[in-house]
N, C-alpha and C positions, 0 to 999 in steps of 0.2 A: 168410357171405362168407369163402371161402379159398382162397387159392392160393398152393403156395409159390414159384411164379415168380415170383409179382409182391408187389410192394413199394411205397412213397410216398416220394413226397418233397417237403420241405415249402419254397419258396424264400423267405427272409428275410434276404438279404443286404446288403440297401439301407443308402443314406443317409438316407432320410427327411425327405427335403429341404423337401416341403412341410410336413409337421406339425413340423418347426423342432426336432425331439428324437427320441430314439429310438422308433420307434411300437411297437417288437417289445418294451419293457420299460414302456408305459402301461397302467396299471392296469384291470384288467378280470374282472367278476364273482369278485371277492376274489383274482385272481391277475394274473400279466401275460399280456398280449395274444398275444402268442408263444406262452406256457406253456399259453394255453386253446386254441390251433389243435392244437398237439402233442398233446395229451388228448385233445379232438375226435378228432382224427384215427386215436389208436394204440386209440379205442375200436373202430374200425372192422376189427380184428383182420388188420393184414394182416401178412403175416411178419415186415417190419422197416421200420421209418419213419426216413428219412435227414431230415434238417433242416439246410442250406445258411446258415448266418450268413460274414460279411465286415466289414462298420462296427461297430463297436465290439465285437467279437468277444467280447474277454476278457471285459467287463464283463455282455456277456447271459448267459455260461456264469458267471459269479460267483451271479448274481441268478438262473437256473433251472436246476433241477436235472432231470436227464432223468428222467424216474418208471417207467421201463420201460426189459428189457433189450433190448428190441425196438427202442429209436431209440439212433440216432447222431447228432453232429456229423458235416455236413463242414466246414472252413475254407475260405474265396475268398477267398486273396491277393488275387486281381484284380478284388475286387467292383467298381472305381474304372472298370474296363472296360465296363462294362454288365451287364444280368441277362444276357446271353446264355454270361458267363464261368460265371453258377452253375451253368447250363442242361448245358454240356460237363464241369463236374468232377463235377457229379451222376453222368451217364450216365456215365462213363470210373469213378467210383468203385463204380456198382452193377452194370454190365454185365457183368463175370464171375460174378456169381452167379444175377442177374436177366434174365429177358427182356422182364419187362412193369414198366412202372412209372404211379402215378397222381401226375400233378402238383398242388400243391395252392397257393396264395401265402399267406405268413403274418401275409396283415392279413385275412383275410375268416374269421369267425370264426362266420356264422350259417348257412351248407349246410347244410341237410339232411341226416341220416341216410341218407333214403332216398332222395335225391338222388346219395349217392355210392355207395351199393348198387344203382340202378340205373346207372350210370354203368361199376361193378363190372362187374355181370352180360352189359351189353351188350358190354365190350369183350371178357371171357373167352368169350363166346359165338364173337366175331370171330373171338380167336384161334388159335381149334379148326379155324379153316375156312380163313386165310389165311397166306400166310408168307412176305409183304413188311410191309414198317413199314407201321402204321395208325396213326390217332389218333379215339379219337373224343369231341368234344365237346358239352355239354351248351348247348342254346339255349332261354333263356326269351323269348315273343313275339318269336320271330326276333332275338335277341341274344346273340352268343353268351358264354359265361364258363366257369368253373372247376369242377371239375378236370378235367382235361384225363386220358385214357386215353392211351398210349402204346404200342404193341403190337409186338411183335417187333423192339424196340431192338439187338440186337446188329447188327442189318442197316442201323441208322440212319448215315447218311456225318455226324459232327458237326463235321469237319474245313472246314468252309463259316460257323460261326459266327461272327458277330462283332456288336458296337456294343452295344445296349441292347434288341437283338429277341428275345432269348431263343429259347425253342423256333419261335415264332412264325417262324424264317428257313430251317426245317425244314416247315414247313405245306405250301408249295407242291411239295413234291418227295414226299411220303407221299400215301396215301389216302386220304380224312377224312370220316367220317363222323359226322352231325349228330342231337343226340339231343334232342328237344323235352321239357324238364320243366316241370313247376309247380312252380318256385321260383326266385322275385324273387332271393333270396340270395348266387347266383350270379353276380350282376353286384356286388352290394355288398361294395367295400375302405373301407380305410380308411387314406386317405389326407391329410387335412387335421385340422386340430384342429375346425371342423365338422363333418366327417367323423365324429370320435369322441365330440362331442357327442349326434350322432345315436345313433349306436351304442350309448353308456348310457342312452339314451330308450328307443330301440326292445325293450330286452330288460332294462331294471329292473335294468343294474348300476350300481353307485356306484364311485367310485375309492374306493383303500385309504387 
């Protein structure tokens, strides 16, 4: 998997309201939770991985260190605004270099490999052939989830965003096309301290 058009990006901007603490620095298979999506993700060899922090900003970059020249920080002043603020400083930070981008959120940390390699494949396939924004999304048992494909963003109007819809208020206005995989994964964040109790069950990590 490569393209040097396209790029990820990871959004972890939250407050983390429901898990009562920062979920992007909970301890996870001996690192934090953030720090394993970012890994996950820059194994997946795409040009350059953007990672979107805002709530406790300083203190996530103190505690993880980027492990590749391939990711960046971006800062969200306005994370307090909704996900939809990460959504437009993403695309406005990567769109001059990038045309394609794969969105990724940084509480779901068990995707599949080959979950986003097909994900990869289908959308660069699109892109060869279409040249209006697409999106295209992955649905497990007619449900849809993450990462989301993005295709020909410089055509994208983001000037429409607002509240807490993130990409999501851009869906209706692109072409979207719907990718059936076999992986539960896809739907699973982590959002509650339930939520994260699950999540060291399911995959045999222990807190540090």
């Amino acid at each position: 998997m490569k393209n040097k058009d396209i790029c990820a990006v990871i959004l972890a901007a939250g407050t983390s309201t429901r898990m009562g603490t920062a979920k992007q620095l909970l301890p996870f298979k001996q690192m934090y939770l953030l720090e394993y999506v970012i890994k996950h993700v820059l194994a997946q060899s795409f040009e350059q991985v953007f990672v979107v922090i805002g709530h406790n900003a300083d203190e996530i970059m103190e505690h993880i260190s980027l492990p590749s020249s391939r990711c960046r920080w971006i800062i969200n002043d306005k994370y307090q605004l909704g996900q939809s603020t990460s959504f437009t400083i993403a695309m406005k930070t990567i769109e001059p270099t990038f045309s394609q981008a794969m969105l990724f959120l940084g509480d779901q940390p068990f995707i599949k490999p080959k979950t986003i390699q097909s994900v990869f494949e289908e959308g660069n396939g699109k892109e060869k052939r279409l040249t209006c924004p697409f999106v295209i999304r992955p649905f497990y048992e007619n449900k849809p989830g993450h990462p989301l494909y993005w295709g020909n963003i410089k055509k994208l109007d983001i000037s429409t965003l607002s509240g807490d819809k993130g990409g999501r208020g851009l869906l209706s206005s692109v072409k979207k096309h719907h990718l059936p995989v076999n992986d539960p994964n896809i739907l699973v964040d982590i959002d509650t301290p339930a939520d994260y109790q699950k999540a060291l069950m399911k995959n045999n990590a222990t807190p540090l």
